[in-house]
Every structure is written in C-alpha cells, then in structure tokens.
DRENTOR-653218 format. One record per residue (C-alpha): residue number from 0; x, y, z; residue in one letter. Coordinates in nm, 3 decimals. Layout:
N
  num        u        v        w  residuo
  NUM        X        Y        Z        a
...
***
This chain:
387
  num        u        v        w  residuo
    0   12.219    3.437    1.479        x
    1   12.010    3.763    1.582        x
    2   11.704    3.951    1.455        x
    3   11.928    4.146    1.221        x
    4   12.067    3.824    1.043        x
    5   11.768    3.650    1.040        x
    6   11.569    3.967    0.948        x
    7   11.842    4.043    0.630        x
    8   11.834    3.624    0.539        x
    9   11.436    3.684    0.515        x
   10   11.531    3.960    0.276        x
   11   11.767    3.758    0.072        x
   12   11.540    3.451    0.058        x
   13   11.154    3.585   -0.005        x
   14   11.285    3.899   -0.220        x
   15   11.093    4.192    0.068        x
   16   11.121    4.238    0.483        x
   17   10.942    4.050    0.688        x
   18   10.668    4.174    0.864        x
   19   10.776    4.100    1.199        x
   20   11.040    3.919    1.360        x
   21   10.976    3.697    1.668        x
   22   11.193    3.498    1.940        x
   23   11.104    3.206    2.210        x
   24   11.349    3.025    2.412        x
   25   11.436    2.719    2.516        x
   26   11.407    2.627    2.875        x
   27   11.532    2.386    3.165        x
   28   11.365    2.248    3.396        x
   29   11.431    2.300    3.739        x
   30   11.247    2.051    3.909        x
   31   10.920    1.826    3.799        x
   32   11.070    1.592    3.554        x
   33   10.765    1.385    3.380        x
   34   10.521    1.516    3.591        x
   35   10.356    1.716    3.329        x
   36   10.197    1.483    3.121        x
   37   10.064    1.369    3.468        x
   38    9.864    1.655    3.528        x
   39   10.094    1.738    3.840        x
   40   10.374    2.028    3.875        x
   41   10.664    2.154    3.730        x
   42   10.875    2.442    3.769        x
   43   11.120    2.524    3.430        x
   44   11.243    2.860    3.344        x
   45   11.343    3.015    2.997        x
   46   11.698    2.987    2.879        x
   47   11.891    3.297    2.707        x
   48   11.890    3.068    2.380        x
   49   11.628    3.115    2.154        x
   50   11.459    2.999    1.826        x
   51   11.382    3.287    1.624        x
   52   11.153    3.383    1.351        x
   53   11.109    3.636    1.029        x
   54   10.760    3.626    0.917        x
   55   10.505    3.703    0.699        x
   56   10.155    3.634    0.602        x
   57   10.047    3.516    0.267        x
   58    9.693    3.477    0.120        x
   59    9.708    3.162   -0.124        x
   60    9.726    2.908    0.125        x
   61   10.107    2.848    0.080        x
   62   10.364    2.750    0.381        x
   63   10.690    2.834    0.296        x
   64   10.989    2.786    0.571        x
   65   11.316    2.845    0.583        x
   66   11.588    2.724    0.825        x
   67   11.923    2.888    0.886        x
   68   12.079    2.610    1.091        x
   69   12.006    2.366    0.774        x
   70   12.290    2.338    0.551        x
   71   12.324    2.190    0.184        x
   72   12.067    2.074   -0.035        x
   73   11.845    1.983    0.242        x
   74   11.832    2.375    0.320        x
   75   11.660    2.502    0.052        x
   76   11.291    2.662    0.143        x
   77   11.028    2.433    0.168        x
   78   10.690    2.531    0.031        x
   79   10.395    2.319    0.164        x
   80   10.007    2.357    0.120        x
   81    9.814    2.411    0.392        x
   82    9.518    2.169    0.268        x
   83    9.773    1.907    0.264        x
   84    9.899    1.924    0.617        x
   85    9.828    1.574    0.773        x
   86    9.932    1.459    1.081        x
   87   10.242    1.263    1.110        x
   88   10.336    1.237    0.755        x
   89   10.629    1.522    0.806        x
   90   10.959    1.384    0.964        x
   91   11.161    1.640    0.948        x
   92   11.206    1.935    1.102        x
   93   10.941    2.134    0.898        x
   94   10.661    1.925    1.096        x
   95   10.762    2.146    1.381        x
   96   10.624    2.470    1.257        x
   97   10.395    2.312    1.001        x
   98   10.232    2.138    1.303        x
   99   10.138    2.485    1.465        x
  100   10.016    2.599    1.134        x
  101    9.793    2.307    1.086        x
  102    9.704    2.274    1.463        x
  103    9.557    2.698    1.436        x
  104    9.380    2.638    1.118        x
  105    9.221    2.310    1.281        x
  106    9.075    2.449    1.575        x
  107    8.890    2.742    1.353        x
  108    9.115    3.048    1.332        x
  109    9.201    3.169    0.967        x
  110    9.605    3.159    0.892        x
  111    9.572    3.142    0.519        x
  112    9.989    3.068    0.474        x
  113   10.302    3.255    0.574        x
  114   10.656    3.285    0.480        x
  115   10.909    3.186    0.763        x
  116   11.279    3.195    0.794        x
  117   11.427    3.012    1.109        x
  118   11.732    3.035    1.305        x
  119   11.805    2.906    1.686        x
  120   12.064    2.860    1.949        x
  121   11.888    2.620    2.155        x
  122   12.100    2.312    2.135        x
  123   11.892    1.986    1.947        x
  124   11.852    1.719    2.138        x
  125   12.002    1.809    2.473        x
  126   11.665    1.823    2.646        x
  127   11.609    2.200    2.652        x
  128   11.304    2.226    2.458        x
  129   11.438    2.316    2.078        x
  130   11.120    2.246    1.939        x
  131   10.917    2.422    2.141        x
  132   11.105    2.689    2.072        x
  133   11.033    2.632    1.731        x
  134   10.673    2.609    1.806        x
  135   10.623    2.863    2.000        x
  136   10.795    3.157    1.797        x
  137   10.564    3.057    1.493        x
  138   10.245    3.018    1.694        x
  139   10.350    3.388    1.889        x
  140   10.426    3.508    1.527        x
  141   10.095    3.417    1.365        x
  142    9.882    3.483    1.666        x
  143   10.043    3.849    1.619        x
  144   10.007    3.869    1.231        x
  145    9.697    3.742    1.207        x
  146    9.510    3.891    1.468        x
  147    9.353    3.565    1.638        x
  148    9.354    3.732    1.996        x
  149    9.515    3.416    2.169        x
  150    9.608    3.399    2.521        x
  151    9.994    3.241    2.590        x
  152    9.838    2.972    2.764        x
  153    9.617    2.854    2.445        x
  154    9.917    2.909    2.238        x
  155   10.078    2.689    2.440        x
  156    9.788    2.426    2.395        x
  157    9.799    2.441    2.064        x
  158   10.143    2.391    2.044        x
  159   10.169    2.083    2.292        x
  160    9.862    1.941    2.023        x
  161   10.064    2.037    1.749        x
  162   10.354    1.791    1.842        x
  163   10.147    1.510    2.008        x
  164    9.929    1.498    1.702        x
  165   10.129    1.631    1.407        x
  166   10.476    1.512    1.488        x
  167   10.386    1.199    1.687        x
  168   10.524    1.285    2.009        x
  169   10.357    1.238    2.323        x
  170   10.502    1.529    2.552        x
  171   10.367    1.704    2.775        x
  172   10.268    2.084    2.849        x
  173   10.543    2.182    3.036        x
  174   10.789    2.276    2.742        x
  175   10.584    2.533    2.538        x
  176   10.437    2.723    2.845        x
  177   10.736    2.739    2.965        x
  178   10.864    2.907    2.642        x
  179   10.600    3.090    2.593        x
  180   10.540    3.231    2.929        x
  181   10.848    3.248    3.187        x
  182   10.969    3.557    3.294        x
  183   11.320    3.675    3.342        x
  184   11.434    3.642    3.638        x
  185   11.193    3.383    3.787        x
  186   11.117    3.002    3.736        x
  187   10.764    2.917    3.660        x
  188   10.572    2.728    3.909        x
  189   10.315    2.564    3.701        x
  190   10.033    2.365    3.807        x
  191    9.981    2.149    3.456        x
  192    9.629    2.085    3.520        x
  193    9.453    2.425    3.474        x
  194    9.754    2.581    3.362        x
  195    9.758    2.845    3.684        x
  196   10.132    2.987    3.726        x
  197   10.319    3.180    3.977        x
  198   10.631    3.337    3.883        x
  199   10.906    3.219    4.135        x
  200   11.217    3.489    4.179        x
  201   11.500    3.273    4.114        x
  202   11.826    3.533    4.136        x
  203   12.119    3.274    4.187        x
  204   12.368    3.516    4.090        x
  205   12.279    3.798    4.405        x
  206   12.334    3.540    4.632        x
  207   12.671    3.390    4.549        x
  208   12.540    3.059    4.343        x
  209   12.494    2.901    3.981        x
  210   12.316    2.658    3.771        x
  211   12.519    2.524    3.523        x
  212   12.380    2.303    3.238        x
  213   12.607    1.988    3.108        x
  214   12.497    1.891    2.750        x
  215   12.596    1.489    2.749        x
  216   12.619    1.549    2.389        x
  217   12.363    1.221    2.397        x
  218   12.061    1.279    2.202        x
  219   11.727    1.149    2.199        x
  220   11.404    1.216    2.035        x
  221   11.093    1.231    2.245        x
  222   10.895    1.016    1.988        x
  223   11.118    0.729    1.985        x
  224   10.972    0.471    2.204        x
  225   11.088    0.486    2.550        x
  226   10.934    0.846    2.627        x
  227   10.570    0.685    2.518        x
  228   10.574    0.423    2.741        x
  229   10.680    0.564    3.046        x
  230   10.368    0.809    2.953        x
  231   10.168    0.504    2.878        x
  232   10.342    0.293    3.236        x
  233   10.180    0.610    3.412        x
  234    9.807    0.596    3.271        x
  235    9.800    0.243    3.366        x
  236    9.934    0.314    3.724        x
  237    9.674    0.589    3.758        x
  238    9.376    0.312    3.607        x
  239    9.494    0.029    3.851        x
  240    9.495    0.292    4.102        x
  241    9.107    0.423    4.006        x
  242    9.249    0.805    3.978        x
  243    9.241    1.031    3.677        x
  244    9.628    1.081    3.690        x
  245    9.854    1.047    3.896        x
  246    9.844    1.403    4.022        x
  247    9.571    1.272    4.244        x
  248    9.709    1.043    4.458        x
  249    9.828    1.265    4.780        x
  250   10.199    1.214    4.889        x
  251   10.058    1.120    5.237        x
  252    9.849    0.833    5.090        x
  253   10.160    0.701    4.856        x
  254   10.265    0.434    5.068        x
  255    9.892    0.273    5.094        x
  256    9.863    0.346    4.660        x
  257   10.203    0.099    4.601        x
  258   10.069   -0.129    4.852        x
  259    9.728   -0.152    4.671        x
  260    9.949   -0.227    4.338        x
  261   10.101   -0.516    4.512        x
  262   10.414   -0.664    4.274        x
  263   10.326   -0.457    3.990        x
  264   10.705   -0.335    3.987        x
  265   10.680   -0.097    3.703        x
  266   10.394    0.036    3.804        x
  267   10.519    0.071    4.136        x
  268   10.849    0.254    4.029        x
  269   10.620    0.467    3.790        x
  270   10.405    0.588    4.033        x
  271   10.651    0.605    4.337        x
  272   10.865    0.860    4.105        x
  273   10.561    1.099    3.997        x
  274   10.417    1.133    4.329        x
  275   10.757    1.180    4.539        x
  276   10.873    1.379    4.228        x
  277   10.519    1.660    4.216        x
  278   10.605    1.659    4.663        x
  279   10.968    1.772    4.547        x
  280   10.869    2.053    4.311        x
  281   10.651    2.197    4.607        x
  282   10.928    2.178    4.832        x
  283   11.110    2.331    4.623        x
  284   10.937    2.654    4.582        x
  285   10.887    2.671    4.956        x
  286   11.210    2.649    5.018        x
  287   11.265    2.943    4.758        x
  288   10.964    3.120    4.873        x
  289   11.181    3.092    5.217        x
  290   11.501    3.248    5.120        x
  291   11.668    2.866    5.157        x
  292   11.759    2.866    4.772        x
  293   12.074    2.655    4.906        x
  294   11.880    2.398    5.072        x
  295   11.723    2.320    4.727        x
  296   12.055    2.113    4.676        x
  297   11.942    1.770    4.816        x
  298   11.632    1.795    4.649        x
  299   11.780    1.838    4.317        x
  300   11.954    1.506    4.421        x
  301   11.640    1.311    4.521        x
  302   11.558    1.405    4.204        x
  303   11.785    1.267    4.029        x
  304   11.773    0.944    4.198        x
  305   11.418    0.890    4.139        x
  306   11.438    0.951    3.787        x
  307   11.729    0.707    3.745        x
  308   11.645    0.393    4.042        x
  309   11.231    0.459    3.976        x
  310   11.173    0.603    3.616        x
  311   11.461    0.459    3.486        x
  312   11.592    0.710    3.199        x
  313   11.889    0.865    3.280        x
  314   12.211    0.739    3.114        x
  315   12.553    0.655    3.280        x
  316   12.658    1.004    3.121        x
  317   12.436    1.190    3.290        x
  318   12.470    0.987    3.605        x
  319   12.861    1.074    3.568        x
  320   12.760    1.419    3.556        x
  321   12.571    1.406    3.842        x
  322   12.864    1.216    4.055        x
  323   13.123    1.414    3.949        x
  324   13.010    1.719    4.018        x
  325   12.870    1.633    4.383        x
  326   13.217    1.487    4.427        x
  327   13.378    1.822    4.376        x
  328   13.132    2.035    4.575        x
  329   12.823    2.089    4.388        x
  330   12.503    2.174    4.600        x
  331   12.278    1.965    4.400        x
  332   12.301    1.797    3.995        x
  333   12.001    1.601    3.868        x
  334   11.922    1.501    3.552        x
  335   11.662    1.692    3.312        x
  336   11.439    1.686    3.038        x
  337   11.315    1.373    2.863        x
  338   11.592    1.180    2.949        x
  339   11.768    0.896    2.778        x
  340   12.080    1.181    2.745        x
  341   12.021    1.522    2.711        x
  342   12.125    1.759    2.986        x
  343   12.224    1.738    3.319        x
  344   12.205    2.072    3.583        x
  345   12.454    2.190    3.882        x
  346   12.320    2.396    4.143        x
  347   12.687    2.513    4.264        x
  348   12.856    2.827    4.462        x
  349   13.004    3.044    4.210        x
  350   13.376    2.981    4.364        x
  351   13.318    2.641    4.263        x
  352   13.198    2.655    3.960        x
  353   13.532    2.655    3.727        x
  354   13.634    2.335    3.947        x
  355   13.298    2.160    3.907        x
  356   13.334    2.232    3.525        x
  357   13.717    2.098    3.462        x
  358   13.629    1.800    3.708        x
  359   13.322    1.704    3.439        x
  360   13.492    1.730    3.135        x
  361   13.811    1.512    3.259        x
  362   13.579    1.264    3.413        x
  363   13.409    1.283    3.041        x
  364   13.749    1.257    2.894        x
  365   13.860    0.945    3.088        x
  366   13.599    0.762    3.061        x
  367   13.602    0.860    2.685        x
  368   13.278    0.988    2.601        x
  369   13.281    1.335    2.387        x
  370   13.348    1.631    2.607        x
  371   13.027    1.735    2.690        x
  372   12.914    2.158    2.651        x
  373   12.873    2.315    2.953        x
  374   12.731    2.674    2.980        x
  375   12.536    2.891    3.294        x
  376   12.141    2.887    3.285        x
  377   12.039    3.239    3.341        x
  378   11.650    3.272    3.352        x
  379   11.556    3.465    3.084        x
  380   11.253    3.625    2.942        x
  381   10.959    3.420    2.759        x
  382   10.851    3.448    2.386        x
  383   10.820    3.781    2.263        x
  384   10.815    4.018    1.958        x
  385   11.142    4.196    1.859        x
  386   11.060    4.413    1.578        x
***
C-alpha cells in the first residue's frame, strides 16, 4: 500500500486528511549479527519495504491507531490514553507505536495524542526489522508534527527504549538506526557505542552481483526467550571477563580471553562469536572500501558458521538456505537477523541468480518445508517524510 492509499484510508477512518504522511523501512543486515547489543559493529542497510504512516496530532491526550494490514474485528481503531501507557501491559501490535508515544512523553517532550493509520510491506517475522519500521515512522512523524527538534540518532534511542521497555524485548540499536538513518545506495557502518556512522557505497548491481533475501517463512519473536539469553550469555561473558562488553576485548587478545574462561563452554561460544563476528564486519568494509566487494563472499560464510556452531540460532532452514545456495554458485549466504528463522541472504553474480533461486525453493520443496519468499535487497533510502 502507498502514501495515496494510506493517505485516502486516513480520510475514510478519522473523517479529515492527515497532516502528514511518513515512511521508514525495514532493513537487513549485512554483516554484525548480535553485535549490537554488545556495544560492537554492525553494518545493515534499508530495504525498499517500508512501514508507513498518516498522521495527526490531537490535543486531549488520546492515541488512536489504525492498521491496514489488520483484518476483521481485530482491525478496528484502537483508541488508548496516553496517562495509561504502562510498560509491557500491550501485546499486540499497538505496543509498537504506543511504545514510541509513551517512550517521547517519558523523557520530557510534549506529544499530547495523535491519530495514526498504518500500513507496511516489510514482511513480520522474517528478521528484517518490521517493528522498527513501525517505530520509527511514528517517532519521525511526531518528531515532525510536534516540533521536538530530535536528531535521527535520539529517535533511534528512543525507539530501541521504546521496545526494550514497553514491549519487553531486549534488542539492540542496530534495527531503528538503521531505519531511521541509511542512505540509498550505501550500507551503514555503525559503531553501536557512540552511535558514529559512515555511509558505505554498496552498488552490487554496477558491478555484475546481487543480494538476494530468502524468507524461511519461520518466525520468531525477539521477546520470546532465546534472544534474552544469548543477550544475557554475553553480559556474563563480558563480567567473567572484567570488560564492559564485549566490544572491548581486542580480536588479537581473543585467544588469551577464552583461555581465561577456561570450560565455561557457553560463555566461550558466546564470546568467541561476538568478537570474531565485530573483526568480520571491519573486514568487511575494508574489503568494500577496497573495491573487493566479491571477496566479501567467505566472510558472509564465516558468518554464518559462527552464528550457527558458536551462537547457536540458526535453524536447519536457514542452514539449507545457506547450503544450497553455495552448492549452486553463490559467493557468500549467511544467516540474518535475530535468528531462530527469519531470513537468510545470497551474495551471488547476477547470471546466477535465477539458478540459486529455483535450486532453494526445490531444496525447500523436497525437504517439505513451505516454499520460502525470495526477493533482491536493494539499499534503499532511510525514514523520511512523503507529503
């Protein structure tokens, strides 16, 4: 659904136009899987799918939203008030945008209510940041309406604290700066501590190559338990190791760090992955700072590996994905997102890419799992205002 549509449903639903309409994609991540939450690197870039928004302010202290994407009598608008916002006590997808809502008004700045209507093509639960998206077009939207002079980076904070606190789930800051602040045409090399960025050129299709993204089909949900305790497996690591996080143990030192955690295997594993995995992302954009945007194949692969032998959350899906498409000539396939299903992503040469995509789904099809939905990752622009 586009502005227009979403525009004309504001229309239909709230009785006037909206004052504004607003979009912010989803995003995959390139390389730097987990990383985030461990103050280290990561390096995503904005999808051409997008959550968007019609909005507009009200004065009386009334939420009112509006999906698209909901249908039957769970679809209706749902009006909240903004005094009653509480953490955690939303479990559905309103607690996305009510989250940012209550997460502005929390740290000081004066959103007295809105009216939203929703609609977005970023697929749920394939690891490609839908609720950022979500997050990040309502934060951008009442940022704009109501003048509170934020910075994409703090919107981005706000949103990250918005789903840690208000929905429950403990992700990192990767997935709303990403959304709120890639560029088209480049991946975002983001350094998750301070939040400094550098805008990598990332033009696959001048020289010859694609990225294709395989949605399993599997979902997951970040605040189910798994994601938390990996989070919580790498705070300990980083405590037994006397570091703040795990960003500060050098990839030269790593060996000496799992030897000082001795048979501590999950810890090991944990912290093996995030330190080989924040040396990776570096590599990376050296090698694309370089010109060698092939050569980024077999890191993609160590990728992968790590996340499934070390972090353990990948999925024999995605691992078939992976396989499968190395098998019949991909450059590199790795996992990403959250894990536990989701998405995997090809780095391939375009001649290869309708055979890397019919070799996928019949693998999928034998081994009979639901053909999985695969589509080319063009970076695309961050969160912005359309009308």
């Amino acid at each position: 659904m586009g502005a227009v549509q979403v525009r004309d449903g504001f229309v239909e639903l709230y009785g006037t136009a909206p004052e504004g309409v607003w979009s912010a994609p989803g995003r995959v991540n390139l390389i730097g899987e987990h990383t985030d939450y461990n103050d280290g690197f990561v390096m995503p870039f904005a999808l051409p799918h997008t959550a968007i928004a019609a909005v507009s302010r009200r004065t009386d202290g009334v939420l009112r939203l509006h999906s698209a994407d909901i249908e039957g009598d769970a679809g209706g608008v749902v009006e909240l008030r903004l005094d009653d916002l509480a953490p955690e006590a939303d479990h559905n997808w309103t607690a996305y945008p009510a989250g940012v809502v209550w997460a502005l008004r929390e740290a000081g700045h004066a959103v007295t209510g809105a009216d939203v209507h929703l609609s977005s093509t970023v697929p749920s639960g394939a690891g490609l940041s839908s609720s950022a998206a979500l997050e990040v077009v309502v934060a951008l939207a009442l940022n704009d309406l109501f003048e509170l002079g934020l910075q994409r980076w703090q919107l981005a904070r706000l949103c990250q604290r918005a789903e840690n606190v208000y929905v429950g789930a403990p992700t990192g800051i990767m997935d709303q700066t990403a959304s709120a602040c890639c560029e088209e045409g480049h991946a975002l090399f983001l350094d998750t501590r301070d939040l400094s960025q550098k805008q990598i050129p990332f033009d696959l299709a001048a020289e010859g190559m694609r990225l294709l993204v395989v949605d399993t089909r599997v979902k997951h949900a970040h605040s189910d338990g798994e994601y938390g305790k990996r989070r919580a497996g790498c705070e300990r690591g980083a405590a037994l190791l006397g570091v703040d996080a795990l960003r500060d143990v050098p990839y030269t030192e790593l060996d000496a760090a799992l030897e000082r955690l001795g048979d501590d295997e999950e810890a090991v594993r944990l912290v093996r992955h995030i330190v080989t995995e924040d040396e990776r992302v570096e590599k990376v954009v050296a090698l694309l700072e370089a010109g060698e945007t092939r050569a980024i194949g077999p890191v993609l692969i160590a990728g992968h590996a790590s996340l499934r032998d070390d972090f353990r959350i990948s999925c024999p899906e995605l691992d078939l994905v992976v396989d499968t498409a190395l098998a019949s000539g991909a450059l590199g396939a790795r996992m990403t997102g959250g894990g536990f299903g989701g998405s995997a992503i090809v780095l391939a040469e375009a001649a290869d890419v309708d055979t890397i995509t019919k070799a996928v789904e019949e693998a999928f099809a034998s081994s009979g799992y639901a053909a999985p939905r695969v589509f080319e990752a063009v970076p695309s622009a961050g969160a912005r205002r359309l009308s």
